[in-house]
N, C-alpha and C positions, 0 to 999 in steps of 0.2 A: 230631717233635712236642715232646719233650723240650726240643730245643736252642731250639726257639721261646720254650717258656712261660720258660728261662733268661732269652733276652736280653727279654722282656719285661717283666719282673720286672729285671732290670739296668735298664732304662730308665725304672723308677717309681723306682729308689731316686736315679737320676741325676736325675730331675726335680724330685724331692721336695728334693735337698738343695741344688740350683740356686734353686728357690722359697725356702726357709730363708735362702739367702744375699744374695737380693736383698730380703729384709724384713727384714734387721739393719741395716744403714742406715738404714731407715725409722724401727726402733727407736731407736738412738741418735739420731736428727737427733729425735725426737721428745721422746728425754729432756734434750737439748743445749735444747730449745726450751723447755719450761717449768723448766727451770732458768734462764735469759734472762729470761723472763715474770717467774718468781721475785726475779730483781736489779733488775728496770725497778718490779716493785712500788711502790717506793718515789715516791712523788708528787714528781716534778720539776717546777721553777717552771715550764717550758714549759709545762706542761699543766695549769696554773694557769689560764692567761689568756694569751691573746695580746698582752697590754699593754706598755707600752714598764716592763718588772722590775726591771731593777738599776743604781747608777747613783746618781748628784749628783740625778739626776729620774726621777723613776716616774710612773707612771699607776696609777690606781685610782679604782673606787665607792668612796671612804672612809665615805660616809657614807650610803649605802643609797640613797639618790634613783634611783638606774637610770641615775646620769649620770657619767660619767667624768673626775676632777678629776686636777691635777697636783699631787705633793708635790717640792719641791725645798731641796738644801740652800744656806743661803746665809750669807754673811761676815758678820757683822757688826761687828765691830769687827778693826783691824788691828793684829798683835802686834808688839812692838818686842823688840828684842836677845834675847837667848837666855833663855824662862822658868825654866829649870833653874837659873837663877844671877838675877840683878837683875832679867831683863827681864818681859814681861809677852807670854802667848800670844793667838794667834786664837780670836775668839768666833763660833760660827755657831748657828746656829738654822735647824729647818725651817720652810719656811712653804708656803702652799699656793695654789694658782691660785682656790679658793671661800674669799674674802675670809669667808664666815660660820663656817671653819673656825678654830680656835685655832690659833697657832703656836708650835712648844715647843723651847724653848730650852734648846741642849747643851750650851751652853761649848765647849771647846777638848777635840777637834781634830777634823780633817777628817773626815765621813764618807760613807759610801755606804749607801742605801735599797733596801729587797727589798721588794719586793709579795709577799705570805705567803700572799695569799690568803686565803680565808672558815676562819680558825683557830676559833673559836667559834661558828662557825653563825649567826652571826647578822644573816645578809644584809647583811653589809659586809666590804670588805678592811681586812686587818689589815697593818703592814708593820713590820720591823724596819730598827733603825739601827747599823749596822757602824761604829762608832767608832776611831781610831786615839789609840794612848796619847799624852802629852806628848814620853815618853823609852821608847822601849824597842820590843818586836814582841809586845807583849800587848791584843790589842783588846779590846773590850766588846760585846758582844749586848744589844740592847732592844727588847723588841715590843712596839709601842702598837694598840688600839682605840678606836673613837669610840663613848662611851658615854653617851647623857642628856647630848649635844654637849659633854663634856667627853673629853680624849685621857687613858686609864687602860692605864696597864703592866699586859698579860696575863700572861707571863713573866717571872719572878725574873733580872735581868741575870745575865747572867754572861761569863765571860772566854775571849779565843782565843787561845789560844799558835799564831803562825805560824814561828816559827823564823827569823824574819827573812828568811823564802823566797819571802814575796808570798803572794798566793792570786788565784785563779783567780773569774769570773762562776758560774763551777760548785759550786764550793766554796760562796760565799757561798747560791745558792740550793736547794744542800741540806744546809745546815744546820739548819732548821728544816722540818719537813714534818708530812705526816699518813699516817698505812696505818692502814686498818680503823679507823679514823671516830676513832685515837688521835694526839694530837701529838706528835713526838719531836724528840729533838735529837742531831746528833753533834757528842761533845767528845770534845778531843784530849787524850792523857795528858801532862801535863807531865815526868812521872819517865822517860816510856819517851823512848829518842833519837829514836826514829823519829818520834815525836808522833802514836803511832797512835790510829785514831780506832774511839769507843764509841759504840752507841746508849743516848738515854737518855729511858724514858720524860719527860712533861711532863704536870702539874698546870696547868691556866687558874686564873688566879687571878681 
């Protein structure tokens, strides 16, 4: 009777710490997962809109109607010989597929357009223009809205040290986003080599 109630008592602490072991897994895959949850937080353009995002051409409501327009960049005048010394550089300007849209004029140089998505709530997309310098691997950030049908900079420009490394459709469209109904920006340290990058809140202006 003794030797009974031992291995029976053996076989609860066997079972017991068989059950413990097959719910730590569950444990960590559960903290591995809202630590995930926690990184994705961040508002990616994808889940923005399924619109055609980044790019010489985007898509967007720019102007609330419910209707889908195209913003594109384009040339307009062509630069001769080297600006940095005598010549004179390329002029472009965005302009837009709803002719009742203004078209805003960048000067020089090339850029690329991000669908930003509804940055100020105000039932229209907002988009910024990834600018390249004349000389160097220092671009420009500007984010425009369509306000009392005139185009108004929400965000104070500012600058993107790429290191001369390029960047990525990803890069550009998480550089400006939203978590918890606030706008942020990541910039890149210029002093650090790495060019690591900061979160920083944003004021709408």
């Amino acid at each position: 009777m003794y030797k009974t109630i031992l291995l029976f008592a053996a076989f609860l602490l066997i079972s017991c710490s068989q059950k413990n072991k097959s719910e730590n897994p569950i444990i960590e895959k559960s903290k591995k997962d809202s630590v995930s949850v926690k990184l994705q937080d961040k508002t990616s353009q994808g889940e923005k809109t399924n619109k055609l995002l980044i790019g010489e051409k985007i898509e967007g409501d720019f102007d609330g109607d419910g209707k889908n327009e195209f913003a594109f960049v384009t040339k307009t005048k062509e630069g001769e010989g080297n600006p940095i010394e005598d010549g004179t550089p390329d002029e472009y300007t965005i302009s837009f597929s709803n002719s009742v849209l203004k078209p805003i004029i960048i000067g020089c140089c090339e850029a690329q357009l991000i669908n930003e998505g509804d940055l100020n709530q105000d039932g229209k997309d907002d988009f910024s223009i990834f600018q390249a310098p004349m000389n160097g691997c220092t671009y420009s950030m500007t984010t425009y809205s369509l306000q009392n049908s005139n185009w108004k900079q929400i965000i104070e420009s500012f600058l993107i040290s790429t290191g001369c490394d390029g960047f990525t459709a990803e890069d550009l469209q998480n550089t400006i986003f939203i978590k918890n109904k606030t706008v942020y920006k990541m910039e890149r340290d210029p002093n650090d080599e790495s060019l690591k990058l900061t979160r920083k809140k944003i004021e709408l202006k």
